[in-house]
C-alpha positions, 0 to 999 in steps of 0.5 A: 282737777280740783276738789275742795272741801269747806268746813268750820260753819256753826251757829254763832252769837252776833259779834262773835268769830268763826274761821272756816277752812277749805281743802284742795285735794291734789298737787299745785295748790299755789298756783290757783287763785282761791275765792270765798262765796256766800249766798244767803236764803232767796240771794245770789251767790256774792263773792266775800273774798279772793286771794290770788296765787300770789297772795294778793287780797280783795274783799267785799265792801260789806266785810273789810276790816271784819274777815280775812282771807288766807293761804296755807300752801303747805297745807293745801288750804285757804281760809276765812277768819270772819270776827265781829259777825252780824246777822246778815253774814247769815250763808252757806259759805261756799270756797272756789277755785281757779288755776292762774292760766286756766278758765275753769272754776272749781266750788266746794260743797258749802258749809252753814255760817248762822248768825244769831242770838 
């Protein structure tokens, strides 16, 4: 069992950076696949990035060459480095998790990206 917890979120100006931080709680951290969310006011819940065990990288099209996903296995952490911000990254930004033979899907509790001037 996994429990994650996201912090970081905040108020930003747009153009500006914010790095967000997940924690996994237990042992065997790098074995499991970890994911970035977001879901914005009256949306779906969209993935924004993956890193997998073994630390290849997808993004959405919306954010490439803007946020970068990345693993601390010593730390049991993954993060989001999230520069040139606009309005529209406006979410709760949710992390999540996935052991690499495994199907069930762990989620954090969230935390609030806003985007505005």
């Amino acid at each position: 069992q996994v429990q994650l917890v996201e912090s970081g979120g905040g108020l930003v100006q747009p153009g500006g950076s914010l790095r967000l931080s997940c924690v996994a709680s237990g042992r065997s951290f790098s074995i499991y696949d970890m994911g970035w969310y977001r879901q914005a006011p009256g949306k779906q819940r969209e993935l924004v990035a993956a890193i997998s065990s073994g630390d290849s990288t997808k993004y959405a099209d919306s954010v490439k060459g803007r946020f970068t996903i990345s693993r601390d296995n010593a730390k049991n952490t993954v993060y989001l480095e999230m520069k040139s911000l606009k309005p529209e990254d406006t979410a709760v930004y949710y992390c999540n998790a996935k052991a690499l033979y495994g199907t069930v899907v762990y989620w954090g509790q969230g935390t609030q990206v806003t985007v505005s001037s």
